[in-house]
PyMOL commands that place a pseudoatom at each C-alpha (Angstrom):
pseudoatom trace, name=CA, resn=UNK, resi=1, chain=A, elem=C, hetatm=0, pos=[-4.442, -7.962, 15.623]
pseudoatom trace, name=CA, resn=UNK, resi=2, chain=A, elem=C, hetatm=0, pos=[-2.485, -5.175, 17.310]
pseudoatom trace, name=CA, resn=UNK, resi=3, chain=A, elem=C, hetatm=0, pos=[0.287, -3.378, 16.280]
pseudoatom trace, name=CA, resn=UNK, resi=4, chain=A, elem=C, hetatm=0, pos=[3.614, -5.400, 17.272]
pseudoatom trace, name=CA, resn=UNK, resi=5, chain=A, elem=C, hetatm=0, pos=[1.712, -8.594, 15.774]
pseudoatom trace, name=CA, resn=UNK, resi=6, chain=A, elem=C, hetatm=0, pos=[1.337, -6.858, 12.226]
pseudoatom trace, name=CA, resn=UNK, resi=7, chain=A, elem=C, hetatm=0, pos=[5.183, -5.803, 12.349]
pseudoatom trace, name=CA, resn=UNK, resi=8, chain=A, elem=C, hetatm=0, pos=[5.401, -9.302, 13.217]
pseudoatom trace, name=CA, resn=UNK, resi=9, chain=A, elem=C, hetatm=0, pos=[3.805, -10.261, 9.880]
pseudoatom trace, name=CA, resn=UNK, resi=10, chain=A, elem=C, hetatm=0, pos=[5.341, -7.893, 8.001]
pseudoatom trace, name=CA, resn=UNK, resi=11, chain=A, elem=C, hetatm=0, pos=[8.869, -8.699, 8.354]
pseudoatom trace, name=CA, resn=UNK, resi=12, chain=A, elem=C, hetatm=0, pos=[8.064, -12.006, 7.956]
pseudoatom trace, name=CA, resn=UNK, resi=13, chain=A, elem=C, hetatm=0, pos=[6.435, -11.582, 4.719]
pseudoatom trace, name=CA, resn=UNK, resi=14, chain=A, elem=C, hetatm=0, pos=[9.545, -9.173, 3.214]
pseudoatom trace, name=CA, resn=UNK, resi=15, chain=A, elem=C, hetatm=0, pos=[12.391, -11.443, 4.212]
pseudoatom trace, name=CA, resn=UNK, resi=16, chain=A, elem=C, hetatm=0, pos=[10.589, -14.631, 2.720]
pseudoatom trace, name=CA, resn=UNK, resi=17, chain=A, elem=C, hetatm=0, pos=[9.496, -12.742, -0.380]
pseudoatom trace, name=CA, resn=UNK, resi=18, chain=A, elem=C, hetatm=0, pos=[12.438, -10.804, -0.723]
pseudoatom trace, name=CA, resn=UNK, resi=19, chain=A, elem=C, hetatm=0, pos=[14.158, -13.999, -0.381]
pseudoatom trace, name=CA, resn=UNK, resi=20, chain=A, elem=C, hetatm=0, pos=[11.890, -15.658, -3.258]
pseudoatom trace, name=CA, resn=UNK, resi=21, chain=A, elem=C, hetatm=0, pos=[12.534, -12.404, -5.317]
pseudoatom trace, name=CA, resn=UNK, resi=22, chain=A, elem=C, hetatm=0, pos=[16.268, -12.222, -4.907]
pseudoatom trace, name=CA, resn=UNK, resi=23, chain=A, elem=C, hetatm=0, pos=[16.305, -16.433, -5.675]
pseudoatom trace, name=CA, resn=UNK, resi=24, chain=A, elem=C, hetatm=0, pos=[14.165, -16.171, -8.842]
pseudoatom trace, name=CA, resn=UNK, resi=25, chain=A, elem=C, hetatm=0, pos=[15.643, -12.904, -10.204]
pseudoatom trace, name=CA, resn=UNK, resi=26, chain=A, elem=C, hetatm=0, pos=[18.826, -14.536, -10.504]
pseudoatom trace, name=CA, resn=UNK, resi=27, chain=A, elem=C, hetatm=0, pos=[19.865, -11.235, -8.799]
pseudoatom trace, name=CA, resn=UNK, resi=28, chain=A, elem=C, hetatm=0, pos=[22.532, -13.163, -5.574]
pseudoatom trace, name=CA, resn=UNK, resi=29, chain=A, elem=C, hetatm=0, pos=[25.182, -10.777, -6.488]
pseudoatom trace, name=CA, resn=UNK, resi=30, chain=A, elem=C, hetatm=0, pos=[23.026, -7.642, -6.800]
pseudoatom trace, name=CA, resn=UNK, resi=31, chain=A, elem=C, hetatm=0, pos=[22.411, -5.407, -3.109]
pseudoatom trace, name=CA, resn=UNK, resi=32, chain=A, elem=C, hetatm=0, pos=[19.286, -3.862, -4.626]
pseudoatom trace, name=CA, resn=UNK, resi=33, chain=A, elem=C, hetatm=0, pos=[16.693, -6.831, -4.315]
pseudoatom trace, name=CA, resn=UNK, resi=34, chain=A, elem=C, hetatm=0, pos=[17.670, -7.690, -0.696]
pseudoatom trace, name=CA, resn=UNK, resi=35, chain=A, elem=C, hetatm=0, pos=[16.382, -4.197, 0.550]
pseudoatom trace, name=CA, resn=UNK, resi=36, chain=A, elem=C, hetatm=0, pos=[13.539, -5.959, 2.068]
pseudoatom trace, name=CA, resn=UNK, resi=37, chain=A, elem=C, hetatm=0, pos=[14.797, -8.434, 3.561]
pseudoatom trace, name=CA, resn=UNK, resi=38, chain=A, elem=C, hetatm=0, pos=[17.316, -6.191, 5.633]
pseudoatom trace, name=CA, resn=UNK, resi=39, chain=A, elem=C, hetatm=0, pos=[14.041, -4.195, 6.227]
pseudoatom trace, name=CA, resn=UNK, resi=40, chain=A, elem=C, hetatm=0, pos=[12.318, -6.975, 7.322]
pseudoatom trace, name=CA, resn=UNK, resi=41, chain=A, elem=C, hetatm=0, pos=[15.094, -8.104, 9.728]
pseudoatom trace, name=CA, resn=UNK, resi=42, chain=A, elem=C, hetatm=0, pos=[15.086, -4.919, 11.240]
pseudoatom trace, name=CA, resn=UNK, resi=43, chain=A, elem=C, hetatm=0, pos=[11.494, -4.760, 11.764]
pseudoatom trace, name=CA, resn=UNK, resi=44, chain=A, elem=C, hetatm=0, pos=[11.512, -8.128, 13.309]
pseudoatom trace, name=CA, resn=UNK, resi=45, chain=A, elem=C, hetatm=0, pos=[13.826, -7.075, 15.957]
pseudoatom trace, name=CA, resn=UNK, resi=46, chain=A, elem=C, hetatm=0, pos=[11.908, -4.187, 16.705]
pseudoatom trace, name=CA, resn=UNK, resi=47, chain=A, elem=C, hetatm=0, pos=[8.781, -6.457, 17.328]
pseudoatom trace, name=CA, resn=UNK, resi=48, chain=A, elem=C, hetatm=0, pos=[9.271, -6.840, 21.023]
pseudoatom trace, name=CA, resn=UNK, resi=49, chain=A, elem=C, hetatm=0, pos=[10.181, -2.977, 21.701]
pseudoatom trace, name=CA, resn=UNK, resi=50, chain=A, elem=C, hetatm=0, pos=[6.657, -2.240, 19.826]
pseudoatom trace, name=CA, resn=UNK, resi=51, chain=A, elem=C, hetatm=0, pos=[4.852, -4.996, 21.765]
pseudoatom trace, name=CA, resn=UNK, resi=52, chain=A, elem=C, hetatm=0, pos=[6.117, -3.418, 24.863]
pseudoatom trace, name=CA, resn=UNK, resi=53, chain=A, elem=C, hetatm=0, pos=[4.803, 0.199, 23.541]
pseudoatom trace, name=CA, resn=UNK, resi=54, chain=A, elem=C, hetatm=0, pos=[8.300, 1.751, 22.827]
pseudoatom trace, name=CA, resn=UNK, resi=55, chain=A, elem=C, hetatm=0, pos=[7.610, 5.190, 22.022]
pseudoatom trace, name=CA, resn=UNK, resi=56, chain=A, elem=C, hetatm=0, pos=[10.722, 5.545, 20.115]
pseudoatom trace, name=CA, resn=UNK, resi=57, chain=A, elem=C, hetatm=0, pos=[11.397, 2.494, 18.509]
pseudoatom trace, name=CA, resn=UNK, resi=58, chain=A, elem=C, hetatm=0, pos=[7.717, 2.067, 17.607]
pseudoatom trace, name=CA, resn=UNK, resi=59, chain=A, elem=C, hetatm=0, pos=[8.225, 5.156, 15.622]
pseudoatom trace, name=CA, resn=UNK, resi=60, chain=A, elem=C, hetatm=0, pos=[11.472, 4.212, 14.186]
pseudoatom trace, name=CA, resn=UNK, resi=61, chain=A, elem=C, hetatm=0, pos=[9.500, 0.739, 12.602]
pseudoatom trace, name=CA, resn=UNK, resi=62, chain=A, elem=C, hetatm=0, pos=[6.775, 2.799, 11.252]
pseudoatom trace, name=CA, resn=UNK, resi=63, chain=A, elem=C, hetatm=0, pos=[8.837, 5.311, 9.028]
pseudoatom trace, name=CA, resn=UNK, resi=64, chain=A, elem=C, hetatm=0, pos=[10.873, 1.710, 7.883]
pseudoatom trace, name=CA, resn=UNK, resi=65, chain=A, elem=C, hetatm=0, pos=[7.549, 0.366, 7.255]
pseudoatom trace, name=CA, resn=UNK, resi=66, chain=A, elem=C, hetatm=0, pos=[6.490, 3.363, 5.100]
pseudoatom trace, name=CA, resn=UNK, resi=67, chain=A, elem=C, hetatm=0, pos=[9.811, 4.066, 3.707]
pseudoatom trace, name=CA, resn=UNK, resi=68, chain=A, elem=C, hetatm=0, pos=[9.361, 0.315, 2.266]
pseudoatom trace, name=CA, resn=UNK, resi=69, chain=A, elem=C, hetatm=0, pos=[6.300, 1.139, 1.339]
pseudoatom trace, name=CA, resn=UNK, resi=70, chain=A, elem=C, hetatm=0, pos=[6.945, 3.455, -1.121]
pseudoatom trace, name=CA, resn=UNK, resi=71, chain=A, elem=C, hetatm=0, pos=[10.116, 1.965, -2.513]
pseudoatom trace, name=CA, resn=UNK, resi=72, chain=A, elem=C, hetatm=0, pos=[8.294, -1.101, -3.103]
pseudoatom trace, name=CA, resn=UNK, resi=73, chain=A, elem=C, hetatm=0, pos=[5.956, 1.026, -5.091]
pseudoatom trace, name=CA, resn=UNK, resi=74, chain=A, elem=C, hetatm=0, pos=[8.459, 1.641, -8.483]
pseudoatom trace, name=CA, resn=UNK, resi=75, chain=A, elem=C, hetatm=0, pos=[9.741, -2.528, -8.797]
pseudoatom trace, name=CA, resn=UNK, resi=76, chain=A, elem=C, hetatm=0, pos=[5.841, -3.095, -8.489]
pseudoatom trace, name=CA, resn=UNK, resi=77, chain=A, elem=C, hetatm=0, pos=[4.718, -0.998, -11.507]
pseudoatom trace, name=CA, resn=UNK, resi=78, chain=A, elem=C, hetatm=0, pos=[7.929, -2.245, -13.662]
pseudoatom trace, name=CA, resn=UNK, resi=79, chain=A, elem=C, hetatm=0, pos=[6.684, -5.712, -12.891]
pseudoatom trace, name=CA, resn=UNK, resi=80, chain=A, elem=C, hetatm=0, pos=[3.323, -5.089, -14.176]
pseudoatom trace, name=CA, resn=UNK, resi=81, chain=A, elem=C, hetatm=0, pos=[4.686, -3.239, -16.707]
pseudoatom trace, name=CA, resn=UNK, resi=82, chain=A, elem=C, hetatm=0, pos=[6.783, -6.357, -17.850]
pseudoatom trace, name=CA, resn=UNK, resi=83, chain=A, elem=C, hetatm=0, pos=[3.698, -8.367, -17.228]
pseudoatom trace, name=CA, resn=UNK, resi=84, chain=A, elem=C, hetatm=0, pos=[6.054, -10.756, -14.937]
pseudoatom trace, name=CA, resn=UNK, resi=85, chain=A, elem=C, hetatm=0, pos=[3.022, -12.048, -12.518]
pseudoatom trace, name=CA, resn=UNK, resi=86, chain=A, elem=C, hetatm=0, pos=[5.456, -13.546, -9.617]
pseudoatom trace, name=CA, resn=UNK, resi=87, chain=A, elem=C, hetatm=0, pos=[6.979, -10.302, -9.545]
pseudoatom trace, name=CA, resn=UNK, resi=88, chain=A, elem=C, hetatm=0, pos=[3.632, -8.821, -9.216]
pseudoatom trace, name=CA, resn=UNK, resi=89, chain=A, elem=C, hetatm=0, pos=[2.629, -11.381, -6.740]
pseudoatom trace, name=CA, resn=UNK, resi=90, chain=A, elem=C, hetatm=0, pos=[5.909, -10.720, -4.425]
pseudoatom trace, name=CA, resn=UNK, resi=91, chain=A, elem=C, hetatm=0, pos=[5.736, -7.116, -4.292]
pseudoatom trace, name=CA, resn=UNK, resi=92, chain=A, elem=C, hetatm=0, pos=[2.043, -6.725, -4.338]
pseudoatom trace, name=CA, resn=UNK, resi=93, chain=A, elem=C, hetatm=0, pos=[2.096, -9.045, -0.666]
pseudoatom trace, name=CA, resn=UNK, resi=94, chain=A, elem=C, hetatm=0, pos=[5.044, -6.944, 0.704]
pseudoatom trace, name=CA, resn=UNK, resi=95, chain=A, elem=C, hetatm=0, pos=[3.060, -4.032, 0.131]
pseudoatom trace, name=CA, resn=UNK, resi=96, chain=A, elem=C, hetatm=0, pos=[0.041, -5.112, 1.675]
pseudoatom trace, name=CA, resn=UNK, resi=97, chain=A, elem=C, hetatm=0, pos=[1.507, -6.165, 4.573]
pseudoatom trace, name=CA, resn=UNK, resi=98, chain=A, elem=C, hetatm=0, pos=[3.246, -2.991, 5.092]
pseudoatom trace, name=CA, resn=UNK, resi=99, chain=A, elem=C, hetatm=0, pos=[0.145, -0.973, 4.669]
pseudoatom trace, name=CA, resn=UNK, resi=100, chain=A, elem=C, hetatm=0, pos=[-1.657, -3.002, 7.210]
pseudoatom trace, name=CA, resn=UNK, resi=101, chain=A, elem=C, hetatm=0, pos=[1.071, -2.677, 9.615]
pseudoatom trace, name=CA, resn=UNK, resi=102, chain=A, elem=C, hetatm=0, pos=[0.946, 1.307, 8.475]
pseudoatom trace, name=CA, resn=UNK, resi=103, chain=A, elem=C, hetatm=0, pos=[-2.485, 1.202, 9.530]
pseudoatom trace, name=CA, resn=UNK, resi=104, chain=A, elem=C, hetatm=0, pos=[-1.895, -0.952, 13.003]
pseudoatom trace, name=CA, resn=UNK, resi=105, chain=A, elem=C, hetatm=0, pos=[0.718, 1.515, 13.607]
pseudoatom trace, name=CA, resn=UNK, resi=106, chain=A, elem=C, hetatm=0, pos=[-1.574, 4.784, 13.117]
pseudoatom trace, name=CA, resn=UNK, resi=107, chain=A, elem=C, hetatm=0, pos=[-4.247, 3.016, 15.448]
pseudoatom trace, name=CA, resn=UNK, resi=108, chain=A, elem=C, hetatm=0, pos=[-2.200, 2.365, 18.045]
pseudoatom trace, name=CA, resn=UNK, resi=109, chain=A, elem=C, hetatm=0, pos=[-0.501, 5.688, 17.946]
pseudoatom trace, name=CA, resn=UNK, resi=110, chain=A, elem=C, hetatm=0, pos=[-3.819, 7.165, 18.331]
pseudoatom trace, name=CA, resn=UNK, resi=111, chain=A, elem=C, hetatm=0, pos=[-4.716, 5.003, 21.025]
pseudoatom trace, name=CA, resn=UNK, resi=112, chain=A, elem=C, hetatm=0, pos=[-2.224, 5.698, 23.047]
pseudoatom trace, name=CA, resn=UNK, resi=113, chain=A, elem=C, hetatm=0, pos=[-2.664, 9.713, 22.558]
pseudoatom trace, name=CA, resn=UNK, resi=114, chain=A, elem=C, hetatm=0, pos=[-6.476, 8.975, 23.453]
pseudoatom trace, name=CA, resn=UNK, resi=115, chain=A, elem=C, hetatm=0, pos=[-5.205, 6.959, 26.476]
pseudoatom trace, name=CA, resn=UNK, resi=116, chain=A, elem=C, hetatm=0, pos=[-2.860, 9.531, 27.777]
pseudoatom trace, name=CA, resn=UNK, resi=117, chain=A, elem=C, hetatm=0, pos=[-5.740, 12.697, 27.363]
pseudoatom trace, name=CA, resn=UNK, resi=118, chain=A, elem=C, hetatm=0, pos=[-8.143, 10.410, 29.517]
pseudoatom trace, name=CA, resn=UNK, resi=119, chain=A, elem=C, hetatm=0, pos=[-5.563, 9.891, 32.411]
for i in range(1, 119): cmd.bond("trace and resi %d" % i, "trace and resi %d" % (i + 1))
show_as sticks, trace
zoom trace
């Protein structure tokens, strides 16, 4: 897996579970739940500009990617607070696949560093 294919995965995996979320919260008139799916959207269109090493937009998708990251991180602990295990579910899989994107991200970045100190 490389970097552009775990963005890939990523903003699949918010805009179908922010979907889900936003369906079963009964939530269709709030903004608030349907922050990860605009994420998620935005992530997706940055997949080609990563896959074609886009220094800047590359960037861009991995602040979104940790900015969701940590605002995933307070819904998460009120759902297991509420004991509400799709909740948990949900967040708990957007959160994973941002952190391995995170990490994809971080590789690659050093990659290419390594790769331009060789040259």
């Amino acid at each position: 897996m490389n970097a552009a294919t775990a963005n890939m995965l990523n903003a699949i995996v918010l805009v179908g579970m922010g979907l889900w979320g936003v369906k079963s919260s009964g939530l269709e008139n709030s903004v608030t739940p349907l922050i990860p799916v605009v994420f998620g959207i935005i992530l997706f269109v940055c997949t080609n500009f990563v896959r074609n090493h886009h220094k800047i937009v590359s960037h861009l998708a991995v602040v979104l990617t940790l900015l969701i990251l940590i605002a995933l991180s307070m819904p998460f602990s009120k759902a297991i607070g509420r004991g509400d295990n799709m909740a948990v579910l949900r967040m708990g899989a957007m959160m994973l696949t941002s952190l391995i994107a995170f990490v994809y991200f971080i590789k690659s970045f050093r990659e290419a560093r390594r790769a331009k100190g060789n040259a």
